[in-house]
MISEMI-582139 format. One line per field, with one value per residue (C-alpha): residue in one letter; residue number from 1; x, y, z. Coordinates in nm, 2 decimals. Layout:
type <- [A/...]
seq <- [NUM/...]
east <- [X/...]
north <- [Y/...]
up <- [Z/...]
This chain:
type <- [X/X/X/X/X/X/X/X/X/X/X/X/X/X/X/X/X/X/X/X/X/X/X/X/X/X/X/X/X/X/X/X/X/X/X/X/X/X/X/X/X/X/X/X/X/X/X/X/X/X/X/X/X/X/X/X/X/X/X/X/X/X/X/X/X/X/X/X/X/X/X/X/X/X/X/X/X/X/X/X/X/X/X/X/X/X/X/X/X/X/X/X/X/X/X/X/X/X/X/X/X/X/X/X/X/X/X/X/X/X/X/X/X/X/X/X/X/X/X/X/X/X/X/X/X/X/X/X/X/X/X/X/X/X/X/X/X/X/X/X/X/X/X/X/X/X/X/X/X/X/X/X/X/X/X/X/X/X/X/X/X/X/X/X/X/X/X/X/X/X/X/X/X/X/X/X/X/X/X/X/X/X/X/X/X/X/X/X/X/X/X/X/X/X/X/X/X/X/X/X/X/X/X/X/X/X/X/X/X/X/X/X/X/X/X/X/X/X/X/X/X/X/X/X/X/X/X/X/X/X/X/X/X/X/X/X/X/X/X/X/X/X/X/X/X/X/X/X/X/X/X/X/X]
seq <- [1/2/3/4/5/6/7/8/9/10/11/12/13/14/15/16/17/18/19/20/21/22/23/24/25/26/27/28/29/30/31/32/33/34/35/36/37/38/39/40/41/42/43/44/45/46/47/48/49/50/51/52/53/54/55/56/57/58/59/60/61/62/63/64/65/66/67/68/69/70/71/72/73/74/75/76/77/78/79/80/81/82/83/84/85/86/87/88/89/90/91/92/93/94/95/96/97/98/99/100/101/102/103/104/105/106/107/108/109/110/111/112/113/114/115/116/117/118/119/120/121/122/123/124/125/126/127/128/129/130/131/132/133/134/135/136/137/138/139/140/141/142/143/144/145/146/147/148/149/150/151/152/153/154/155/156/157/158/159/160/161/162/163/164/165/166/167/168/169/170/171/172/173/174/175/176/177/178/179/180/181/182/183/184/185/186/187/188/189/190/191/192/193/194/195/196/197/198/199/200/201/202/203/204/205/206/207/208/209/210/211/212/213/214/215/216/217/218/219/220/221/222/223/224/225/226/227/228/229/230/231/232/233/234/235/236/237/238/239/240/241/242/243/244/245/246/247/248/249/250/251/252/253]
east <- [2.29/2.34/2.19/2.11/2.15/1.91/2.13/2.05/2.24/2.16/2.26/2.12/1.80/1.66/1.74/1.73/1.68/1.77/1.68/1.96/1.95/2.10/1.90/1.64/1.43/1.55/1.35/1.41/1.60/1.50/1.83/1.72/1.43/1.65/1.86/1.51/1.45/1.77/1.76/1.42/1.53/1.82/1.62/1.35/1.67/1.86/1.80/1.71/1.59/1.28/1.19/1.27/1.28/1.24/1.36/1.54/1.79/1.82/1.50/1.27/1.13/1.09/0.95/0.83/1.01/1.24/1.03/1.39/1.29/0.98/1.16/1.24/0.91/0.79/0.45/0.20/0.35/0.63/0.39/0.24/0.61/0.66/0.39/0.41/0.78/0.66/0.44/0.67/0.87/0.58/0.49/0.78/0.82/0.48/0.56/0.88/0.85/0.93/0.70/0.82/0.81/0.83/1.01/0.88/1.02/0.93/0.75/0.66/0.48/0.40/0.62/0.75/0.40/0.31/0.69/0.54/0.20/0.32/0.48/0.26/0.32/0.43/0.56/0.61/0.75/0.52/0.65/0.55/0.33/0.13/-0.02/0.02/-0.08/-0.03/-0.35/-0.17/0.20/0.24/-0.06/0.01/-0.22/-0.17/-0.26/-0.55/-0.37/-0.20/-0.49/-0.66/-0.38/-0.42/-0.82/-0.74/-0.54/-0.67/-1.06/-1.21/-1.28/-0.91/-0.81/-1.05/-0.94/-0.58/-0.60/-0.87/-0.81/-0.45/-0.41/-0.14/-0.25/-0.05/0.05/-0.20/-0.45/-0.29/-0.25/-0.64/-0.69/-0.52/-0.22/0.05/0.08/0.26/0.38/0.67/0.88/1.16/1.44/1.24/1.13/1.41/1.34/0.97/1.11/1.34/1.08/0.84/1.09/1.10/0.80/0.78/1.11/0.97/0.66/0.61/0.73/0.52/0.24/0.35/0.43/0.15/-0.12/0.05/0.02/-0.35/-0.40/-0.27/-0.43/-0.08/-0.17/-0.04/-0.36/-0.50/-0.53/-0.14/-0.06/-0.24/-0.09/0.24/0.16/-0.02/0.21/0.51/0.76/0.66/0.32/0.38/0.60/0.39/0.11/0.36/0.50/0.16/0.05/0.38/0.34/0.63/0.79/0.77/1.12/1.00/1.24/1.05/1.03]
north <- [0.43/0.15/-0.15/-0.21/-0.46/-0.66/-0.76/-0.99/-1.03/-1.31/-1.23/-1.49/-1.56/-1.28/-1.22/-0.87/-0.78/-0.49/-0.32/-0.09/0.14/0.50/0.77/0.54/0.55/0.20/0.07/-0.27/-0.38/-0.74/-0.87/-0.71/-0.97/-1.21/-1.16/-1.13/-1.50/-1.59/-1.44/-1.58/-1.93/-1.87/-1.77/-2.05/-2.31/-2.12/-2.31/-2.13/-1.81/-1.64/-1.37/-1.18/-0.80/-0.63/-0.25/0.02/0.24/0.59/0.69/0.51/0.13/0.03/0.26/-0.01/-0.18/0.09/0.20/0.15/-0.21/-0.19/-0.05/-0.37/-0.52/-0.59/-0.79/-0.82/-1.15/-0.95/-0.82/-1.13/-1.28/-0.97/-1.03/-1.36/-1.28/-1.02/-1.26/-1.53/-1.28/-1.18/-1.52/-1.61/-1.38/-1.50/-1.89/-1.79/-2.08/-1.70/-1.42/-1.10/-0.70/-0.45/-0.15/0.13/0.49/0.70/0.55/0.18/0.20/-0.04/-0.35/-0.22/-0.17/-0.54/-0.66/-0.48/-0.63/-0.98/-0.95/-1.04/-0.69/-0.36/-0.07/0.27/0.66/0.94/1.01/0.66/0.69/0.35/0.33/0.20/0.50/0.34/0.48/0.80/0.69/0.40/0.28/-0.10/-0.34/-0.57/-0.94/-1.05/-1.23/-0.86/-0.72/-0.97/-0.91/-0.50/-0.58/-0.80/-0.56/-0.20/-0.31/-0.28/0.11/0.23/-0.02/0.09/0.47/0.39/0.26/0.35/0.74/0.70/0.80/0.77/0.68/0.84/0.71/0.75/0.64/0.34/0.28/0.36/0.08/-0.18/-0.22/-0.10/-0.25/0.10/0.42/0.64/0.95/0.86/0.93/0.66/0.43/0.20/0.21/0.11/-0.16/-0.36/-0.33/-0.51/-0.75/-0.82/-0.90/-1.11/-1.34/-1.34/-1.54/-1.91/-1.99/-2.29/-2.10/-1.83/-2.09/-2.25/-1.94/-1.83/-2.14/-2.17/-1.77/-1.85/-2.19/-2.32/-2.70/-2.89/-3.02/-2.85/-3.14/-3.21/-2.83/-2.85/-3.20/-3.00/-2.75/-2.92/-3.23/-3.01/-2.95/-2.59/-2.64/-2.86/-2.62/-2.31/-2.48/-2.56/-2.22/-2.06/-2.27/-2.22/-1.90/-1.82/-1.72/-1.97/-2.04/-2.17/-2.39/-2.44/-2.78]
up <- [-1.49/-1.27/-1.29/-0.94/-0.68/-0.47/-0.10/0.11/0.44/0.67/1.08/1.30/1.24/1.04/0.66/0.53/0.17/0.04/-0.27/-0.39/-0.73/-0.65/-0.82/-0.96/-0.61/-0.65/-0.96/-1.03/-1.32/-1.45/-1.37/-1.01/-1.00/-1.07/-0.78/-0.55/-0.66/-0.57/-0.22/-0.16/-0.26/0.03/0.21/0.22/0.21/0.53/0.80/1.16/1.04/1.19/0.98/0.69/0.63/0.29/0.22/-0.01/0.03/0.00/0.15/-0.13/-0.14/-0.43/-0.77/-1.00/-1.25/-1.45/-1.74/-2.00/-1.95/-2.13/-2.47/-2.59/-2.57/-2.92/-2.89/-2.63/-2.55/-2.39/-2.16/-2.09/-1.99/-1.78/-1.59/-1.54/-1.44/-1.18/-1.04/-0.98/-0.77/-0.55/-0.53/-0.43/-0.14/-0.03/0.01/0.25/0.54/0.76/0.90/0.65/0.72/0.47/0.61/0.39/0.33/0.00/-0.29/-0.30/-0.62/-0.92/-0.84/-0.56/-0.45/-0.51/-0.32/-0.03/-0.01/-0.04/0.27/0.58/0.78/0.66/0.88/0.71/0.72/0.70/0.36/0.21/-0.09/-0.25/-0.57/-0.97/-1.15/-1.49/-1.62/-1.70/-1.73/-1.94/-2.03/-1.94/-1.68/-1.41/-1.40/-1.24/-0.93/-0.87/-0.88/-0.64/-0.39/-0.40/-0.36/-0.03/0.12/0.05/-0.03/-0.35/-0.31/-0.30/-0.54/-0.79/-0.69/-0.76/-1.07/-1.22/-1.13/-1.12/-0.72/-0.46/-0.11/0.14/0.43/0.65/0.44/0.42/0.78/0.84/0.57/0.76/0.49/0.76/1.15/1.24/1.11/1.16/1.11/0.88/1.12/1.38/1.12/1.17/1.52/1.46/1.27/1.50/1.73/1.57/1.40/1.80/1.89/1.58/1.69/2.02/1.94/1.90/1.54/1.42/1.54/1.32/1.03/1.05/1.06/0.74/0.53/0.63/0.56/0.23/0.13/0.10/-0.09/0.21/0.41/0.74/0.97/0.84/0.94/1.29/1.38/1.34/1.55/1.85/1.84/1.87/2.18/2.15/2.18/2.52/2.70/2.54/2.81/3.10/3.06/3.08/3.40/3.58/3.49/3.31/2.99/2.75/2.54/2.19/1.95/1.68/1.72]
């Protein structure tokens, strides 16, 4: 079975990963986490990109971390590494200096449930399923910064439902929770996508920059992160733009 790639292409200013595994519903490798940390570290060193958009191919996200992995483990120190390893990655996709969309078709599930709520906005197909049902596969747990993140985004009561009961939340459960922006039928889902990729290069991006570091309690300090924002050329023809009453063109400067 293949091992698996994870792509990243770069066209103008929005990076696109792509997680690839043919007949695995694209369950990640650990070499495949490796390549996510290198992409993210081009990513955050690639100058003049707006956004960045994670999906899989073959009409699946991402379906955890392939279970052959876990036959080497020996000691419950291998778990511990594991998880730590898995967390690097999602933390890594949340300190991007860029707004990031999850494009979702098919299962997103286990660490590929975790990729997708690190990102700040999530659009998915009909057929999209969320969960970690390890309670009645392998047995195994999350860490507690995992779990923290799933309790953020779906509320304590579905969180609690999927792993404690082992559910899947389809996708219209997760849209009434808030976890998506939009969903789609598969063969518009890319459609759905660019547009609001769209709307997300079309807005002013320190303001964008800036309401994600404070979201996150980034360590930098807030009056430094304001002082960016209101001192910036954006900011000052963001107001002439609004009293001339015209469209504003932002630089990010």
């Amino acid at each position: 079975m293949s091992a698996g790639s994870v792509r990243l292409t770069i066209d103008g200013p929005v990076a696109t990963v792509v997680f690839d595994r043919p007949g695995m519903r694209n369950a990640l490798s650990l070499a495949m986490y490796d390549e996510l940390s290198a992409a993210c570290a081009r990513i955050a060193s690639t100058r003049g990109l707006r956004a960045a958009v994670f999906r899989g191919a073959s009409g699946a996200f991402v379906a955890g971390t392939d279970i052959a992995e876990f036959r080497s483990f020996k000691t419950g120190e291998d778990g511990v590494r594991y998880e730590a390893r898995l967390e690097r990655g999602v933390a890594e996709i949340e300190a991007l200096p860029v707004p990031t969309l999850a494009v979702i078709d098919g299962p997103a599930t286990g660490g590929g449930l975790m990729i997708a709520t690190a990102c700040d906005l999530r659009v998915a197909s009909s057929r999209s399923r969320f969960g970690a049902p390890i309670a009645r596969t392998l047995g195994n747990c999350l860490s507690r910064a995992n779990l923290m993140r799933l309790e953020r985004a779906f509320g304590q009561g579905r969180t609690n439902r999927m792993l404690l009961l082992a559910d899947l939340i389809d996708a219209d459960e997760a849209f009434a929770a808030g976890f998506l922006v939009a969903l789609a039928e598969p063969d518009s889902l890319d459609a759905r996508g660019a547009e609001i990729l769209g709307t997300l290069l079309a807005n002013a991006p320190l303001t964008l920059a800036a309401t994600r570091a404070l979201m996150r309690l980034v360590p930098e300090p807030e009056e430094k992160v304001i002082a960016r924002v209101y001192g910036s050329q954006d900011f000052k023809e963001g107001v002439n733009a609004f009293l001339a009453k015209r469209p504003p063109v932002w630089v990010g400067e």
